[in-house]
N, C-alpha and C positions, 0 to 999 in steps of 0.2 A: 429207585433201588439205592440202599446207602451201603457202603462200602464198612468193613470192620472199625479198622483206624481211625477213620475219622469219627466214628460213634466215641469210639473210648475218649478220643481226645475234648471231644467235646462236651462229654460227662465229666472230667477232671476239669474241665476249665470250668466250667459251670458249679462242679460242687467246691471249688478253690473260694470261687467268688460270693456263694453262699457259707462257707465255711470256712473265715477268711482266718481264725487263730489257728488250724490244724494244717497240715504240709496235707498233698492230696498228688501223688503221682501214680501214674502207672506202673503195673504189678512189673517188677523186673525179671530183666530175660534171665538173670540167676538167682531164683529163690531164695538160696542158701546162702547165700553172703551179703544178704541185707540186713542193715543192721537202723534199728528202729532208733534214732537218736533226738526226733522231734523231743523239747521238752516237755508237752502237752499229750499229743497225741496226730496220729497219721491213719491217711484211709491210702491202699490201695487199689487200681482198676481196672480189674482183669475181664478175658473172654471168658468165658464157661465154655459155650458151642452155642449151635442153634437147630430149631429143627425145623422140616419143611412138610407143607401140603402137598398134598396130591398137587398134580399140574392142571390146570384148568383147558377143557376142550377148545379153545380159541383157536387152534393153526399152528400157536408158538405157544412156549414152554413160559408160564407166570405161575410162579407158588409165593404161598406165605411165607415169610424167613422166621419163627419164633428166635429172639434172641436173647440167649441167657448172659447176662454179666453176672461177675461177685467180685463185691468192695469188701477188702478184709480192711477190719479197722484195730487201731491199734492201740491201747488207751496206756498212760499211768494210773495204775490207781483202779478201782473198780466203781466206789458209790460215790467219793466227792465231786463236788461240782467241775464240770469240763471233762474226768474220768470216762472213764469207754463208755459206762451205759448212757451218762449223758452225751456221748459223742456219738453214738449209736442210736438215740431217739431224736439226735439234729441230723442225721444222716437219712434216716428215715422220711423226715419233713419235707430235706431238701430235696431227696432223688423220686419220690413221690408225681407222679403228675409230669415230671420233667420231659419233653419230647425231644429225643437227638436228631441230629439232620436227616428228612424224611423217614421218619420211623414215628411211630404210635405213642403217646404218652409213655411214660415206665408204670409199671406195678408189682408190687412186692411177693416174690413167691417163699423167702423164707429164711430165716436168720439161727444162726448156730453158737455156740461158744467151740473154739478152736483152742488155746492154750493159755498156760499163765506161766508167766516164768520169771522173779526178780520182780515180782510188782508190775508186770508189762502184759496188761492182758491184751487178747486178741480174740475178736468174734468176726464174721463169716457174716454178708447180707446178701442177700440171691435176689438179682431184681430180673424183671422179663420187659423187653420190647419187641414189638412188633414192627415187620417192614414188606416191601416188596422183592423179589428176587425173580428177573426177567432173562430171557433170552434175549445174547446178543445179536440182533440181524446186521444185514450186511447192506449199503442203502441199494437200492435199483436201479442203474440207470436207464431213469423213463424218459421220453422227451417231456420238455420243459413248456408250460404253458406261459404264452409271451403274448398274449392280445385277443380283446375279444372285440367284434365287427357286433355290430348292434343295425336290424331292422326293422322297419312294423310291418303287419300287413300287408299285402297288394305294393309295397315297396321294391323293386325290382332286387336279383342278388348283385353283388359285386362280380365284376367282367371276371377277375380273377380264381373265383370259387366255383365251385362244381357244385350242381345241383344234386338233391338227397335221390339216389335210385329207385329207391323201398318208400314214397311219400304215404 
């Protein structure tokens, strides 16, 4: 079962280190007062949601977790080299295939244009992973198995053990 957080954070480290000219953080907790100052260009790395399977007939509760991220990227410039749509088709390459901690490789469900403003474009890329989401139990406390007596055949039992009633 992977937990949120560390998904994202491990997507951002990972596309930091594959996309090491562009800044690459996480989507902030205030929208609106981010101000895109990279002079090249930035990707964002936000939840979407996720959505779940049915629970599987097992005893205890296991679904599939689909999980949606989107990397909002943030480009100068739109066709020259490094520009959004080349930072948009490196982004692509990188998060492609990419597996976060225990979850499914990524694959790409869809990309958007989002806005332009002052030369600063931004486009929108929807990627999907795959994980587990289980029920937590609680342990049992069973007794503890601490030794096994080992005999063959026609070997007599030990003084201390009881013999089987139901042979």
């Amino acid at each position: 079962m992977a937990a949120t957080r560390p998904i994202l954070l491990a997507l951002r480290d990972h596309l930091q280190t594959a996309l090491p000219d562009y800044a690459v953080e996480l989507f902030p907790d205030n929208p609106a007062a981010y101000r895109f100052i990279h002079p090249k260009g930035a990707i964002l790395v936000g939840y979407q949601g996720s959505r779940f399977s049915r629970p599987d007939g097992l005893g205890m509760i296991g679904q599939q977790r689909d999980i949606t991220l989107h990397l909002t990227v943030f480009g100068r410039g739109l066709h020259h080299d490094g520009a959004a749509l080349d930072l948009l088709d490196a982004l692509r390459l990188a998060v492609t295939g990419y597996a976060p901690p225990h979850c499914l490789p990524c694959h790409l469900l869809s990309e958007a244009f989002l806005s332009e403003d002052g030369g600063a474009w931004q486009y929108e890329l929807r990627v999907q992973t795959e994980t587990q989401q289980v029920q937590v139990c609680a342990a049992e406390n069973l007794p503890k198995f601490i030794a096994a007596r080992y005999r063959r055949d026609g070997q007599p039992l030990d003084t201390d053990l009881k013999p089987d009633p139901h042979p």
